[in-house]
C-alpha distance (Angstrom), angle and dihedral (degrees) to the residues before:
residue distance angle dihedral
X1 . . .
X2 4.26 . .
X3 3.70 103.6 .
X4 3.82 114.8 -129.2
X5 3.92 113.6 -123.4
X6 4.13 107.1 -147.7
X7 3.96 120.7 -142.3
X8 3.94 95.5 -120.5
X9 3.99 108.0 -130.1
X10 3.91 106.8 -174.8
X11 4.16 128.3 165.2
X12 3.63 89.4 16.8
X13 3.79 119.4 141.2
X14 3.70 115.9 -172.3
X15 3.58 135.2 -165.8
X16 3.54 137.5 -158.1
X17 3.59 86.1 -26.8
X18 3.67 129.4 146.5
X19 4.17 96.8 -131.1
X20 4.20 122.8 -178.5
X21 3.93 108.6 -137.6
X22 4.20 85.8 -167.0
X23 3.92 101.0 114.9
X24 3.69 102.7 3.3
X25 4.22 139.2 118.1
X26 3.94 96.3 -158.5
X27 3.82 106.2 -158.9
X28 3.49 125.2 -164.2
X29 3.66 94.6 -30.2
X30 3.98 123.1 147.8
X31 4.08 112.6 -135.3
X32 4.12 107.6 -157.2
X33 3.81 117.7 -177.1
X34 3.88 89.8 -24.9
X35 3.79 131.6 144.9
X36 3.88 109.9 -122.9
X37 3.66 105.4 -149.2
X38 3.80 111.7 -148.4
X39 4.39 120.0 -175.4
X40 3.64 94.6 166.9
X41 3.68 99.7 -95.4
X42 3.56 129.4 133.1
X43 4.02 121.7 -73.2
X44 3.86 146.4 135.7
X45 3.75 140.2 -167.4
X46 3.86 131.8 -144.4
X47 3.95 118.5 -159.1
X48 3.40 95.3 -19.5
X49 3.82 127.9 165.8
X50 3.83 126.9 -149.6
X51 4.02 122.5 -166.7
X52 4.11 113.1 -142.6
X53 3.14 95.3 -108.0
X54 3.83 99.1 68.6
X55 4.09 118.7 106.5
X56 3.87 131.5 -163.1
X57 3.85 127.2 -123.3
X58 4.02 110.1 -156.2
X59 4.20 112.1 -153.9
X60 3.35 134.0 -178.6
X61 4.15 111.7 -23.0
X62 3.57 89.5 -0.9
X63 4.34 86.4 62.9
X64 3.80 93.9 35.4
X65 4.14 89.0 59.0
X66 3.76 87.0 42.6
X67 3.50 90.8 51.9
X68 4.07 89.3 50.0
X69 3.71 88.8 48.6
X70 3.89 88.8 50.4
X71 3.72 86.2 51.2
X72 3.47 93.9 52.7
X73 4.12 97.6 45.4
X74 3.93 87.1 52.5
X75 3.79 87.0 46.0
X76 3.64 98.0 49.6
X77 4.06 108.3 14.9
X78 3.57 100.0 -169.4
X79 4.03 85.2 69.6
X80 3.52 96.8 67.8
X81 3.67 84.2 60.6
X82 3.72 102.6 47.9
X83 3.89 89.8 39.1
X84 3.76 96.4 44.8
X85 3.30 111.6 25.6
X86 4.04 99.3 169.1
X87 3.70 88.0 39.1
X88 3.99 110.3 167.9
X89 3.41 112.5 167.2
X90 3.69 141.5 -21.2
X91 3.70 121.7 -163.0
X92 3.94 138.6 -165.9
X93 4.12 103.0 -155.2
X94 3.90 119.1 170.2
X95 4.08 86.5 -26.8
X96 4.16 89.4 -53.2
X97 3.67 120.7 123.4
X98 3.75 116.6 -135.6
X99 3.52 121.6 177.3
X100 3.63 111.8 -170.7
């Protein structure tokens, strides 16, 4: 298995900014009213802070297990419970994910 080597990211604070997580080590970086981009590739975070108002995007793998999930809470609805307990909302915009 190739190992993936992360773009390291640290001290960054980033505002209502649209920010990919795919092939990034964010370190210590604060994340206010931002959307988090996530495709499904590899990525961490260290120490990180995220304000409230920040939303995810799902891409790519990332929206295709969403989608699987989704299939599975509308299947079974007592999983969307157990797997989401604070649940808020969960949108389908121009084939994008965002849960908020």
């Amino acid at each position: 298995m190739t190992e993936t080597i992360l773009s390291v990211v640290e001290n960054k604070r980033f505002e209502r900014e649209k920010v990919i997580l795919d092939g990034h080590l964010f370190s210590k970086c604060v994340f206010v009213k931002c959307t988090l981009v996530y495709s499904g590739g590899e990525y961490n975070t260290h120490e990180c802070a995220m304000s409230p108002g920040c939303q995810f995007e799902f891409l790519d793998a990332a929206n295709r297990t969403l989608n699987t999930i989704r299939m599975l809470c509308d299947t079974i609805p007592s999983l969307r419970s157990e797997l989401f307990p604070n649940w808020r909302s969960w949108n389908l915009d121009q084939g994008r994910e965002t849960i908020q």
